[in-house]
N, C-alpha and C positions, 0 to 999 in steps of 0.2 A: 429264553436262554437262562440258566442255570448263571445265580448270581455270584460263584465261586468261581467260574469260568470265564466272567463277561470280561472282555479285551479292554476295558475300559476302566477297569477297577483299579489297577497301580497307579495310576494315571489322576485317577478321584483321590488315591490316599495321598498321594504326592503331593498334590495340591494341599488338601485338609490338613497336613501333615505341615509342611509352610507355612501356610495360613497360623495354624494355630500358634507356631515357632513366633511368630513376626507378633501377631496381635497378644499373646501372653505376658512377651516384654514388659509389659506396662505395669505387671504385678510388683517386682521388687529395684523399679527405676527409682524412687525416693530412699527408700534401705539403703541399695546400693552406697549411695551420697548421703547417709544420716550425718557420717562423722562432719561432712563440712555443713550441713544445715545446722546442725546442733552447734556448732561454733557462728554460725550465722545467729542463729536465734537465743542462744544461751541456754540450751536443754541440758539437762540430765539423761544418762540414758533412760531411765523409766520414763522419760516424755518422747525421748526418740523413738523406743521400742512402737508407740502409736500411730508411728507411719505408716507401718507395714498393720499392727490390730485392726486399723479404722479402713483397712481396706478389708481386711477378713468379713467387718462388720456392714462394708459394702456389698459386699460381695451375698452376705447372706439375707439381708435388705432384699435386693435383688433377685435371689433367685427364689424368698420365700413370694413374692409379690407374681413372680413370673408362674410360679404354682399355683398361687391362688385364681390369679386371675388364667388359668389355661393355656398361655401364652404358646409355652412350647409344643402344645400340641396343636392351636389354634395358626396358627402365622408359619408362613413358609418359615425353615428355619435358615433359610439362603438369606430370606432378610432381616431376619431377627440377627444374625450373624453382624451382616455388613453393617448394618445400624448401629450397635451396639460398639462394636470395633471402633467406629468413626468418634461415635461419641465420647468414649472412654479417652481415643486420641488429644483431641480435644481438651478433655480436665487435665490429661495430664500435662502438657504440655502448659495448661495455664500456670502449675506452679510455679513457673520462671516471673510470674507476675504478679505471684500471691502477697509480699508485701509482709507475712507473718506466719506466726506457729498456725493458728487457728483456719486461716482464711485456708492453707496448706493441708489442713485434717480434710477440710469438707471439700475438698479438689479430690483429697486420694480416697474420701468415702464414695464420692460420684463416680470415680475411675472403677472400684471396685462393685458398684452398680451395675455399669456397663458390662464387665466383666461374664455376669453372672450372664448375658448373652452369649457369648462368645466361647466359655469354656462346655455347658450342659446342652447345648444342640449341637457342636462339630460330632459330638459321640453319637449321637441319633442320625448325624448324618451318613457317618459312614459306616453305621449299621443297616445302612440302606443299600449298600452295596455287596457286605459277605454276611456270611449267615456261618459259616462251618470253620471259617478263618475268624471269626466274628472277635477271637481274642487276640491274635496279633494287629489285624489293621485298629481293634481301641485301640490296642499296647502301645501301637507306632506311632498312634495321634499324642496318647498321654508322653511319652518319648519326648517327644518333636515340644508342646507345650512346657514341658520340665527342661529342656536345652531352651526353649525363649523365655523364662523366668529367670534363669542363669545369667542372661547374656548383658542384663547391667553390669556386673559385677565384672566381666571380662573387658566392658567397657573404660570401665573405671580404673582398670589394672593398669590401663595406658601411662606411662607415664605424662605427667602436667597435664591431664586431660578434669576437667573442673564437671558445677551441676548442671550447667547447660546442657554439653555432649552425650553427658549419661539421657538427660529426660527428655531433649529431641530425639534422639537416636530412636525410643522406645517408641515414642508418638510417630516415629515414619513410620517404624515396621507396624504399629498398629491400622495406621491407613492404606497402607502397602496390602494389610491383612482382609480388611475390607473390600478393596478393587478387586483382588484375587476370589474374593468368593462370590462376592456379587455378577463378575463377569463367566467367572467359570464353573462353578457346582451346578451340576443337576442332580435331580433324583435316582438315586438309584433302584435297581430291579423288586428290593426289596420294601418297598415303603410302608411307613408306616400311616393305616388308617386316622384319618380326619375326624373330628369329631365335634359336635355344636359344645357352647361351651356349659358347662356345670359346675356349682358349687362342689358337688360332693366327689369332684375326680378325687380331688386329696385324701378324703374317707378310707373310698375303696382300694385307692393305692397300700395304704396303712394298714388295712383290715388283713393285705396277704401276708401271711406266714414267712413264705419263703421271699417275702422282701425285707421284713423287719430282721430277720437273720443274715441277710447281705449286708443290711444296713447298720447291724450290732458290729459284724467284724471288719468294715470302711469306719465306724467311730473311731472302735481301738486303734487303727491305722493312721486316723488323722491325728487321733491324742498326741501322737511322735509326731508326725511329717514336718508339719509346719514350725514348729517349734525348732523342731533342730534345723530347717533350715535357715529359719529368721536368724538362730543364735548363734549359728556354728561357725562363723566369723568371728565372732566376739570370743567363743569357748578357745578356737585357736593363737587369738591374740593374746589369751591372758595364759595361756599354756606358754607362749614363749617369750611371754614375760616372766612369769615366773620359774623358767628353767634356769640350771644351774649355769648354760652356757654363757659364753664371754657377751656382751651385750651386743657384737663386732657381728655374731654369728647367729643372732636373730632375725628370720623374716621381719622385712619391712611392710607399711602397710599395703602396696603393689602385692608385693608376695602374698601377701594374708587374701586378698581379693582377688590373686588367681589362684591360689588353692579351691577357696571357695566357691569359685565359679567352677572346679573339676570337680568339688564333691556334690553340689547339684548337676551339673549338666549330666554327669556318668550317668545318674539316674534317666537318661533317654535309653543308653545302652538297656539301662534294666529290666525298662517296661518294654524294649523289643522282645529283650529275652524270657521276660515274663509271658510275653502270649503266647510266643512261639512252645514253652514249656507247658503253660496252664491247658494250649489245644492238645499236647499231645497225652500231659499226666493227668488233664483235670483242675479247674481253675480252684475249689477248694484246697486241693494237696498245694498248688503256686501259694495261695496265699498266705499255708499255712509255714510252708518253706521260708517264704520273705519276712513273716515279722517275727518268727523264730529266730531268726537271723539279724535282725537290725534290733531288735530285743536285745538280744546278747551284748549289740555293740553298745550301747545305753549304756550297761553296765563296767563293758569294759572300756570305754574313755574315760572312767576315773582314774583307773590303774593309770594308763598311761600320758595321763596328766602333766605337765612339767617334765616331759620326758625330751626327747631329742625329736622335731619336727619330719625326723627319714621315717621314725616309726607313728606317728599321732596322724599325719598324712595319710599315709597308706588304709589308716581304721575308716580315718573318715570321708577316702574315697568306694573303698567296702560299703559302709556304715551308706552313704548315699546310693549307690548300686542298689542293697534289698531295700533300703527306705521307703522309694515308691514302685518297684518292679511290681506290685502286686495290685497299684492304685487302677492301672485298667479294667481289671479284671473285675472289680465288684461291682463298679458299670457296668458289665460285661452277664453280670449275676443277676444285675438287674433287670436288662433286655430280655430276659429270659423267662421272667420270673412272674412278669403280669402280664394283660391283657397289650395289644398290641397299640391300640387307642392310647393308650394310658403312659408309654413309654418314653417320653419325653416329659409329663408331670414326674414318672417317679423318681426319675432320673434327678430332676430338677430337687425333689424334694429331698432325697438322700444328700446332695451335694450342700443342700441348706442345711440342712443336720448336722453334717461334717463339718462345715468353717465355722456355725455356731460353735462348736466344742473346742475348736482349734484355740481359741479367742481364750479360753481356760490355762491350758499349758503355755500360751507364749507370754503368759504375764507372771504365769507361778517361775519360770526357770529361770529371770530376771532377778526375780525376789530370792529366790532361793541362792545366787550369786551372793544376793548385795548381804546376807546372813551369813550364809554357811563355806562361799567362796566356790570357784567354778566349779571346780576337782570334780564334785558328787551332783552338781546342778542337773545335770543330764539321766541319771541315775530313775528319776519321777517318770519318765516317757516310758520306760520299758511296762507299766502298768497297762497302757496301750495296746501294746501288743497280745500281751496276755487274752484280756478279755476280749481282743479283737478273735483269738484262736478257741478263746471258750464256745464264740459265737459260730464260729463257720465250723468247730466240733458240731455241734447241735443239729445245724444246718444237716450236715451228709447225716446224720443219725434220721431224721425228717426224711430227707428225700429215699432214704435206704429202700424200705418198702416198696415204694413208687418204681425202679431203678430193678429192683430183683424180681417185677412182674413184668417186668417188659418182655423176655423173651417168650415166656407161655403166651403171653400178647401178641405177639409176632407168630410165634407157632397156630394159632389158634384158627382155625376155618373161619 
């Protein structure tokens, strides 16, 4: 049966789609709650900021390890999944028992460990299911995982809700996230080949062409993502702080933590409407639409800086809209782009490539705060974009030739 037909398949994304919702949580459960850990522990924000770094640096721990060692292609990814989910639960949840700054780094470096299960095989998963839809069901998984990264912060927005609520809340839906896939995912129609394991998968992943050009404009993309998500609570705080308005008519910090959870979560909307657009226009035209687009907004949150929170709001629910609308799809680029054996290492290895660079910008836009003041902070990520679109230029220039023989190919006896 035609894996774009199988009756079964909304059914798998549903699930995957959950799943990943529930078990991603566990990414910005400490963030969410810096401001009272850092009054706990006595940080500065540049110590705070490393709640959320030391898990990026987990995270890419992890999935460089998980490449190396074959993992993703070697180990059902049902249970690499549930494993991984459980365990992350787990660190994070120890926080509440961590005792200090430090003990709390190597809790959310482990969380971010686990992570790197969890987020780079659901996409091979449920590439095992469509093939021609292949960019909306990523889109809907990266959707669903960008709304459970959010979901601290809307936690948090509770009023009198403390650090406990935010960081159990995370660790249920990450176990919650584990039961769901261990008991329910199966393979779908399309699977991907097994393969004994080898040093040199990671070579010949690298060696193709048409992945290191997926992989240049997912850099660029991630130069921005992460960064303005870790910061774009802090950028709106001191935006209205520093507005001209009466003090009376400033978001309080509730306010400031549900804006921020609408300017990440929107980005589920995006990455729907990212597949949906990328299958019908082409996933190079989506990507280059999206960071064209969140590019610009880089730019223009300085303008509107210290302005009135009715217009700074609305940039920055845009601004999170095209931010990751385009993030499914370079997975998506990638599926495509190598050997079929191979697609869960590539997969793994771009996403280690990406939160290694992430780890750059979410330290420079802090610094650049505590110098030069918020206004222009954000202004550095649009760099990102650029050369993300230099790269997926390139790309359709590459595959052009290949693409204008097809149909004599077709026509051909």
């Amino acid at each position: 049966m035609n894996g774009d037909s199988h009756p079964h398949r909304w059914r798998l994304l549903a699930l995957l789609s959950i799943a990943e919702l529930l078990g991603m949580s566990l990414w910005f459960a400490a963030s969410a709650v810096a401001p009272q850990l850092s009054a706990l522990w006595n940080l500065d924000p540049a110590l705070a900021g490393w709640l959320t770094t030391i898990v990026q640096l987990g995270f890419v721990t992890g999935t460089a390890l998980t490449a190396a060692l074959n993992l993703a292609d070697i180990l059902p990814s049902r249970i690499l999944f549930a494993c991984s989910a459980l365990a992350g639960a787990v660190a994070n949840a120890a926080i509440l028992w961590a005792g200090g700054f430090h003990v709390a780094l190597a809790l959310r470096f482990l969380t971010g460990v686990c992570l790197a299960g969890v987020y780079p095989p659901a996409m091979k998963m449920i590439a095992t299911w469509f093939r021609t839809q292949r960019g909306l069901a990523i889109g809907t998984v990266v959707g669903a995982l960008t709304i459970g990264k959010a979901t601290p912060y809307l936690v948090h927005a509770i009023p009198g809700v403390g650090v406990r609520p935010v960081v159990l809340t995370a660790s249920a839906g990450a176990l919650m996230a584990a039961i769901l896939v261990a008991i329910g995912y199966r393979e779908g129609p399309y699977p991907f080949a097994a393969r004994p394991f080898s040093w040199k998968l990671v070579s010949d992943v690298v060696r193709v062409r048409e992945w290191r050009l997926a992989t240049g404009g997912y850099l660029g993309h991630m130069f921005e993502l992460y960064a303005f998500w870790t910061w774009i609570p802090a950028f709106l705080a001191a935006s209205a702080a520093a507005s001209a308005s009466a003090a009376a008519s400033r978001p309080g910090g509730g306010a400031v933590s549900l804006i921020a959870f609408g300017t990440i979560a929107v980005g589920g909307a995006g990455c729907v409407w990212g597949g949906l657009t990328a299958d019908r226009l082409g996933r190079e035209r989506l990507v280059t639409i999206a960071m064209a687009a969140s590019g610009a907004c880089c730019l223009v949150a300085g303008f509107l800086f210290a302005s009135s929170m009715w217009l700074l709001a609305p940039l920055a629910l845009v601004w999170g809209f095209f931010v990751v609308a385009d993030s499914a799809q370079f997975s998506a680029l990638v599926t495509e782009s190598v050997p079929a054996h191979a697609v869960g290492t590539a997969l793994t290895v771009q996403t280690s490539a990406g939160f290694l660079l992430t780890m750059l910008p979410m330290q420079l836009v802090p610094a650049l705060a505590r110098t030069e003041g918020w206004r222009w902070s954000f202004a550095i990520l649009a760099f990102g974009p650029a050369v993300g679109i230099w790269s997926i230029r390139r790309l359709v220039r590459f595959r052009a030739p290949a693409r204008s023989a097809l149909p004599s190919i077709a026509g051909s006896p």
